[in-house]
N, CA, C and O of each residue as an XYZ file, in Angstrom:
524
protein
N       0.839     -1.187      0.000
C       0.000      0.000      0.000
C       0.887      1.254      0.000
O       1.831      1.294      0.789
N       0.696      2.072     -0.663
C       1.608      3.226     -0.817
C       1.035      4.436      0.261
O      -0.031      4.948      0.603
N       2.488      4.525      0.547
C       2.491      5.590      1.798
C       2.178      6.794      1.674
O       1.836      7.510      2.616
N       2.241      7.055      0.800
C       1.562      8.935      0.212
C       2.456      9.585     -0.906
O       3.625      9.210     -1.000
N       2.062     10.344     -1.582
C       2.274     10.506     -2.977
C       3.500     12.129     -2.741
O       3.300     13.000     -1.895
N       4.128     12.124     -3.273
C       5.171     13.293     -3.381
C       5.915     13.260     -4.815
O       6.370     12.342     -5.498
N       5.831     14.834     -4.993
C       6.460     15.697     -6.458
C       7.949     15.922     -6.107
O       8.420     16.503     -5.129
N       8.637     15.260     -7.246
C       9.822     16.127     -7.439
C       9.849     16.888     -8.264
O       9.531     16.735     -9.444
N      10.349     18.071     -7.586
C      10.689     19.193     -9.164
C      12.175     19.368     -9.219
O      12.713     19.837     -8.216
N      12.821     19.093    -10.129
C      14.100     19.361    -10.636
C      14.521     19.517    -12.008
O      13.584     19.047    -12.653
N      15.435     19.928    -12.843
C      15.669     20.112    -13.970
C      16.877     19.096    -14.351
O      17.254     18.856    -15.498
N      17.446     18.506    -13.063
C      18.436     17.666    -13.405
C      17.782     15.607    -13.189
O      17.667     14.928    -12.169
N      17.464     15.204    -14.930
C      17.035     14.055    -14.659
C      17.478     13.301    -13.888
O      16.717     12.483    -13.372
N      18.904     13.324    -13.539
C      19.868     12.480    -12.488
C      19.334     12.791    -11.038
O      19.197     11.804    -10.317
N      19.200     13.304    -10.817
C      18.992     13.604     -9.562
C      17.492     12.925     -9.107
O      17.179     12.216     -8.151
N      16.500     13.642    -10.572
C      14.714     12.978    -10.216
C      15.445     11.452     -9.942
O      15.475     10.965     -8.813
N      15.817     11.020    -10.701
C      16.134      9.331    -10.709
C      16.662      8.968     -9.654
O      16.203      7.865     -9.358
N      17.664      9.447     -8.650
C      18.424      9.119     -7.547
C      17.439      9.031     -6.380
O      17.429      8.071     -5.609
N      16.261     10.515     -6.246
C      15.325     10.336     -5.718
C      14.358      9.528     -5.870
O      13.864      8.784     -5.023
N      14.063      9.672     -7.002
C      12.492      8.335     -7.559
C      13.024      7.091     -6.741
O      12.408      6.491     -5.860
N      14.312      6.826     -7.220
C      14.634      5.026     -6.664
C      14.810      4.865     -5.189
O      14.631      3.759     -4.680
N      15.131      5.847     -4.513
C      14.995      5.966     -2.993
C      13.640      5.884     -2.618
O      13.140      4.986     -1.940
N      13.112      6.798     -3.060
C      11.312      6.531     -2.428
C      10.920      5.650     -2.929
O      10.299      4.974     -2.109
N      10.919      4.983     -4.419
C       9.722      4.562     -5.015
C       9.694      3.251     -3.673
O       8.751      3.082     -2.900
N      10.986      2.451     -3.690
C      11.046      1.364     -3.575
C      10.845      1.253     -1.468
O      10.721      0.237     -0.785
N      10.875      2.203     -1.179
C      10.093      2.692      0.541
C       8.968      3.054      0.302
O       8.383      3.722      1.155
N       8.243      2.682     -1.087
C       6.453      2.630     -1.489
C       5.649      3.962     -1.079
O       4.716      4.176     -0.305
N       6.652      5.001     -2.196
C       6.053      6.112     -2.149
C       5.240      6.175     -3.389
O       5.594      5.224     -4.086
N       4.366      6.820     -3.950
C       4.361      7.403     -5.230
C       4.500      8.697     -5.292
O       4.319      9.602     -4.478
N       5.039      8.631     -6.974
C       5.832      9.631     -7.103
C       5.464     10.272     -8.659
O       5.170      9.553     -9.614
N       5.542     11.793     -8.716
C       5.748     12.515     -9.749
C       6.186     12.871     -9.680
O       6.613     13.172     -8.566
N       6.710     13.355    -10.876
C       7.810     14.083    -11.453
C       7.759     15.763    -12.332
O       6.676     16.205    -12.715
N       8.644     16.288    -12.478
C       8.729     17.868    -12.767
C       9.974     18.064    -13.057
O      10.846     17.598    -12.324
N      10.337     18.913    -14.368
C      11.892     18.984    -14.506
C      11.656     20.685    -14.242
O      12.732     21.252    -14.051
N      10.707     21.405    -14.206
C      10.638     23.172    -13.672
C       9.511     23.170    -13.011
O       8.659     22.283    -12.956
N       9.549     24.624    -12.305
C       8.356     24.960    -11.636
C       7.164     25.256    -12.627
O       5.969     25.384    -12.359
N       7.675     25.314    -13.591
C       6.194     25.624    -14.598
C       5.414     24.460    -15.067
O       4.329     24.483    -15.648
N       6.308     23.183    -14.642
C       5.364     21.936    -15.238
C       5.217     21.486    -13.969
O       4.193     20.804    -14.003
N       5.665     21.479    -12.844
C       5.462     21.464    -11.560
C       3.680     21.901    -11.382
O       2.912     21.099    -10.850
N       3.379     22.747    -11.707
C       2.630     23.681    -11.173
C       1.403     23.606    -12.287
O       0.343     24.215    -12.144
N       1.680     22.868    -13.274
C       0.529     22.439    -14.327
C       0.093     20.904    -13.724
O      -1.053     20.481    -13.572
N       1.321     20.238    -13.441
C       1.143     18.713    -12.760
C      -0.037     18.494    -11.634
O      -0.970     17.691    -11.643
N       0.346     19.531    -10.620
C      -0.297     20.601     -9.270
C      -1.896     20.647     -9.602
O      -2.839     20.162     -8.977
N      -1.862     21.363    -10.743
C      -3.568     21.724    -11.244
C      -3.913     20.848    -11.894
O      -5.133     20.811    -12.060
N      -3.158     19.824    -12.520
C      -4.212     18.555    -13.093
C      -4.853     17.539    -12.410
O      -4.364     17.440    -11.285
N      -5.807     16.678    -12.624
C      -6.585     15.747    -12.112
C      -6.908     16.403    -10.146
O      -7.351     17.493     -9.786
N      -6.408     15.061     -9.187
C      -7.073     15.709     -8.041
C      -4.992     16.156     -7.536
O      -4.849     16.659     -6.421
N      -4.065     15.994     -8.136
C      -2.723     16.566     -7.196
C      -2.748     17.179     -6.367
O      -2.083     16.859     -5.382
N      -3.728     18.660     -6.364
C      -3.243     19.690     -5.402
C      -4.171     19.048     -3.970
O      -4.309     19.765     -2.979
N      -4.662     17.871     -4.015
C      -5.540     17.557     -2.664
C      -4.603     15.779     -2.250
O      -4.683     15.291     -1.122
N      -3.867     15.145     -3.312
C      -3.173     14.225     -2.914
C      -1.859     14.432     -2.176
O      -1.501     14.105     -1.045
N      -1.193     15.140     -3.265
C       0.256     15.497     -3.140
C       0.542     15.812     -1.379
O      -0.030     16.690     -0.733
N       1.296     15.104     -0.993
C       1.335     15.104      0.618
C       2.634     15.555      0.414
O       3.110     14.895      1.338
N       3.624     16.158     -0.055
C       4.899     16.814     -0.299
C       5.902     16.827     -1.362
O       6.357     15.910     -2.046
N       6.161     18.198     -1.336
C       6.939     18.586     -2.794
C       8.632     18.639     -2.440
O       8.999     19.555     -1.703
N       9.642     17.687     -2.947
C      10.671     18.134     -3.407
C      11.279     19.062     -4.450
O      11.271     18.841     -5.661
N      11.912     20.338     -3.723
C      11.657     21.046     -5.169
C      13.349     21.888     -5.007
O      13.828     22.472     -4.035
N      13.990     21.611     -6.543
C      14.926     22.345     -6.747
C      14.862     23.923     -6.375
O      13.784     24.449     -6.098
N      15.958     24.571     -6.384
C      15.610     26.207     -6.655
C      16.479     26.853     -8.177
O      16.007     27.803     -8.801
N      17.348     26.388     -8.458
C      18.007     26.783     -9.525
C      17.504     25.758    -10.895
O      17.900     24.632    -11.196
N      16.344     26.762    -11.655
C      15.979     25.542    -13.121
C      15.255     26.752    -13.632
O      14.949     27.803    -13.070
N      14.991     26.138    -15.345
C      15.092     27.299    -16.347
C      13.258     27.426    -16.091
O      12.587     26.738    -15.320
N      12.861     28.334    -16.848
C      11.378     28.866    -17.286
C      10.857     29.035    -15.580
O      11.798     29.721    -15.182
N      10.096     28.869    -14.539
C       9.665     28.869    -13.596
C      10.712     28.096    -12.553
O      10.679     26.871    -12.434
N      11.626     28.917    -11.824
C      12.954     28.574    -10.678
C      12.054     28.295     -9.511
O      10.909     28.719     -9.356
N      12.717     27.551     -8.746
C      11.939     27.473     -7.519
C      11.534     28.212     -6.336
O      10.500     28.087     -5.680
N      12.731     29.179     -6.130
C      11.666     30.312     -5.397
C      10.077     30.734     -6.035
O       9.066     30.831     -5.340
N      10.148     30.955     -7.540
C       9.010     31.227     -8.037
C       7.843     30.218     -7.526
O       6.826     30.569     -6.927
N       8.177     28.972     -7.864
C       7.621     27.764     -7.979
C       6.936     27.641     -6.216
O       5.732     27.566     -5.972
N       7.778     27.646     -5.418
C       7.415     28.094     -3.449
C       6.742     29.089     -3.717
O       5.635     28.802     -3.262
N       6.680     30.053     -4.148
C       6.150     31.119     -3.583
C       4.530     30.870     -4.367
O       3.687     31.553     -3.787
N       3.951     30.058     -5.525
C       2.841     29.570     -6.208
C       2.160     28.601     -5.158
O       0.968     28.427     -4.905
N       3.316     28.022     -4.622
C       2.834     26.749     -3.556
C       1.940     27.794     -2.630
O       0.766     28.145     -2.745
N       2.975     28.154     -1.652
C       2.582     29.317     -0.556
C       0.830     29.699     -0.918
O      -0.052     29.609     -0.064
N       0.612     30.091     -2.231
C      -0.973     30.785     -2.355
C      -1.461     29.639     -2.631
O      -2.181     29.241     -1.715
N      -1.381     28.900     -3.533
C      -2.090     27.672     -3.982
C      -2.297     26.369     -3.371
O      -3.191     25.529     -3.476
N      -1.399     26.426     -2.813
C      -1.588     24.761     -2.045
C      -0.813     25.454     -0.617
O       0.413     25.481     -0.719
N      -1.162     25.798      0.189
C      -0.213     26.364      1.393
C      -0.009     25.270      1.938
O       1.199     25.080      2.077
N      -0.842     24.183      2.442
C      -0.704     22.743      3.599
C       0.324     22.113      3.092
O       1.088     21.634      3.930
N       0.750     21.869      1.330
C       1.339     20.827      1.106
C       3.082     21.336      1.313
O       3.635     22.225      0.665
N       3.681     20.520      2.355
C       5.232     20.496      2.583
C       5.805     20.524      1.698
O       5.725     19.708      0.779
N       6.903     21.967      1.785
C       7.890     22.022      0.686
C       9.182     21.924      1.698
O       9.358     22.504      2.770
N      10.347     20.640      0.730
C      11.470     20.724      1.426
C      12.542     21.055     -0.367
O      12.501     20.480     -1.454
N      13.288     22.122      0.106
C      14.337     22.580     -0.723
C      15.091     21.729     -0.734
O      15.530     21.333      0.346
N      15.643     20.962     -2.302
C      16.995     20.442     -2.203
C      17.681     20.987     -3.635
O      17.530     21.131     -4.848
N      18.484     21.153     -2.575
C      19.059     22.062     -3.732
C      21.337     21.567     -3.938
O      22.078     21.010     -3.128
N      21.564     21.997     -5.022
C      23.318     21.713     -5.062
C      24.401     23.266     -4.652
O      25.624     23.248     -4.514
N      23.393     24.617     -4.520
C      23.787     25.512     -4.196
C      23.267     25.875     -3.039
O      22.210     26.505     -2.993
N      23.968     25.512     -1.924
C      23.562     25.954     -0.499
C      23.789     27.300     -0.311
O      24.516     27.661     -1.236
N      23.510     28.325      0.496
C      23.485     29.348      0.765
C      22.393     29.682      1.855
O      21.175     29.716      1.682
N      23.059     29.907      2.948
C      22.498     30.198      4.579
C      21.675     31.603      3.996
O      20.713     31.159      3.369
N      21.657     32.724      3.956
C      20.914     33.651      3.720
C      19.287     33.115      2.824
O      18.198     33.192      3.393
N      19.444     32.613      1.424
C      18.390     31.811      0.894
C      17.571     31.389      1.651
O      16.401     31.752      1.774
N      18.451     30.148      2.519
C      17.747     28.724      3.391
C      17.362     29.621      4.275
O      16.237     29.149      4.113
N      17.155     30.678      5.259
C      16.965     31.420      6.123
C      15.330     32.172      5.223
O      14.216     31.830      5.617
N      15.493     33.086      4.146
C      14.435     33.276      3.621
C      13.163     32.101      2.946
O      11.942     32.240      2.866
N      13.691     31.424      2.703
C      13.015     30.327      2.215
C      12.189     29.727      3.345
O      11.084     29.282      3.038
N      12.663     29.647      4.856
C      12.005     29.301      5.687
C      11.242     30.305      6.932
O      10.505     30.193      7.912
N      11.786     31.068      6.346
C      10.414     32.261      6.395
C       9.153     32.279      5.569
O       8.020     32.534      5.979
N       9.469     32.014      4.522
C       8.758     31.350      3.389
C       7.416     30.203      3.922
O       6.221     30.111      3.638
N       8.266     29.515      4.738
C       7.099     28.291      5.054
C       7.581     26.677      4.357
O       6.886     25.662      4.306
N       8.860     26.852      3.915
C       9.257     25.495      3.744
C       9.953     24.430      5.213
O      10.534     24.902      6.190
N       9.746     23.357      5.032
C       9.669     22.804      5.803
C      11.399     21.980      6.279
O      11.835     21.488      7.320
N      11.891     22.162      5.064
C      13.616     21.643      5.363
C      14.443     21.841      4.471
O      13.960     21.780      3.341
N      15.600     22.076      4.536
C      16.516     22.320      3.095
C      17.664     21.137      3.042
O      18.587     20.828      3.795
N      17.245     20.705      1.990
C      18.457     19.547      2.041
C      19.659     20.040      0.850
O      19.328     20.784     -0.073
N      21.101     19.519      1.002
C      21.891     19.816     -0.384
C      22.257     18.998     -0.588
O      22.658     18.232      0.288
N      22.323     18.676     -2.156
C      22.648     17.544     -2.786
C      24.132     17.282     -2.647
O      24.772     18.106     -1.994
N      24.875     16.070     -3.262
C      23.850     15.339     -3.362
C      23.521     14.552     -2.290
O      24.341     13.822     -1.734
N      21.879     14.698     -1.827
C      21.446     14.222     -0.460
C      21.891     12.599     -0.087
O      22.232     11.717     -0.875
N      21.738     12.529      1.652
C      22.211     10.982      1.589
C      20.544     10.496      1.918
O      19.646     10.917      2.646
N      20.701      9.398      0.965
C      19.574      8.452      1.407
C      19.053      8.265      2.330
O      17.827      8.166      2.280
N      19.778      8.124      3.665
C      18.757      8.253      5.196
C      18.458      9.433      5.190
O      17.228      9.453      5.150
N      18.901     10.606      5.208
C      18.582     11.587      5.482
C      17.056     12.246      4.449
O      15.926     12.649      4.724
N      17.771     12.066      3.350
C      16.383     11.597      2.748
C      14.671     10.933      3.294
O      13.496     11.299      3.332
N      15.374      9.962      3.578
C      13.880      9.198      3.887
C      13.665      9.810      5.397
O      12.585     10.096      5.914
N      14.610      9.901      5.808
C      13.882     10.506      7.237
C      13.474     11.667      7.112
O      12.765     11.878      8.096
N      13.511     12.769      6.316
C      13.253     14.066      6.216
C      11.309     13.659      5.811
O      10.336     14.049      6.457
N      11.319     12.732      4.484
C      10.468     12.480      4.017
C       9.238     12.022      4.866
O       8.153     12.587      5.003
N       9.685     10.866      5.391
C       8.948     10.184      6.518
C       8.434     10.829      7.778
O       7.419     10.444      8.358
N       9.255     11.919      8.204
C       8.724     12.712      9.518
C       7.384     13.613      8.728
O       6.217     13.471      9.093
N       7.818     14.572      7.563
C       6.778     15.218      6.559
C       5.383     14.277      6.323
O       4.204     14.501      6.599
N       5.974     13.268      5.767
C       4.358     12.318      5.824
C       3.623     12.180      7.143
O       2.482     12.341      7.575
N       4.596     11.875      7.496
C       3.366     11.341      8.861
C       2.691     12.544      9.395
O       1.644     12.413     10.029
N       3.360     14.026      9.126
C       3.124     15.059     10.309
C       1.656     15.080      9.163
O       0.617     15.066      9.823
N       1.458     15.104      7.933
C       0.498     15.441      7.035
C       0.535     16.913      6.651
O       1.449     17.704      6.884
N      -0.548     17.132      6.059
C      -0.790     18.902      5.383
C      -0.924     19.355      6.975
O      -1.258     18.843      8.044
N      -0.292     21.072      6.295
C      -0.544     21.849      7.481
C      -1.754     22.597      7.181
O      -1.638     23.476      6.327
N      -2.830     22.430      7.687
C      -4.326     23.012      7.236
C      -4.721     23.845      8.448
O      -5.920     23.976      8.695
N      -3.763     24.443      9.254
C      -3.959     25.361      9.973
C      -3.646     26.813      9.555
O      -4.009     27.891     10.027
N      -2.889     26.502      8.560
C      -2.072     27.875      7.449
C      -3.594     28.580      6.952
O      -3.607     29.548      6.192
């Protein structure tokens, strides 16, 4: 039985793939996004914006970047957990970003426990529908 459904958004296929095979196979489901602009069409199709129990989402990618892409979340889906992973760390960002309302910043390339435990505490806590 699958544990709850989560988006990656990234522009680097290597990376969706490093993630996909970590969750899929800890029986997540999973979509996928290579920008925030197909991110955010994915979001508005069928029922996503009421499944999606958390978004992995790059910040550096072409047409819609991920600050853009958080800050769409923020109005549109506020409950659903955003954790930043990103390959350009920067304390000032990760500081605004969680002012923002994201929920963790990871930098690539992430380790697998840390991964699933980031993931796993996010699922279980569920949407924040107090926002």
């Amino acid at each position: 039985m699958p544990k709850g459904k989560i988006m990656i958004v990234d522009d680097e296929k290597e990376v969706r793939e490093v993630i996909r095979i970590h969750l899929d196979v800890n029986g997540y489901n999973l979509l996928e996004a290579e920008n925030g602009e197909e991110a955010i069409k994915i979001l508005r199709s069928e029922d996503n914006m009421v499944n999606v129990g958390l978004i992995l989402c790059d910040i550096r990618m072409p047409k819609v970047n991920g600050i853009e892409c958080i800050d769409f979340l923020r109005q549109e889906a506020p409950g659903i957990p955003v954790v930043v992973v990103t390959g350009y760390p920067d304390t000032e960002m990760a500081t605004n970003l969680m002012k923002k309302g994201i929920k963790d910043y990871l930098v690539k390339p992430v380790e697998k426990k840390k991964l699933l435990d980031t993931v796993e505490k996010l699922i279980a806590a569920g949407k924040d529908i107090s926002l």
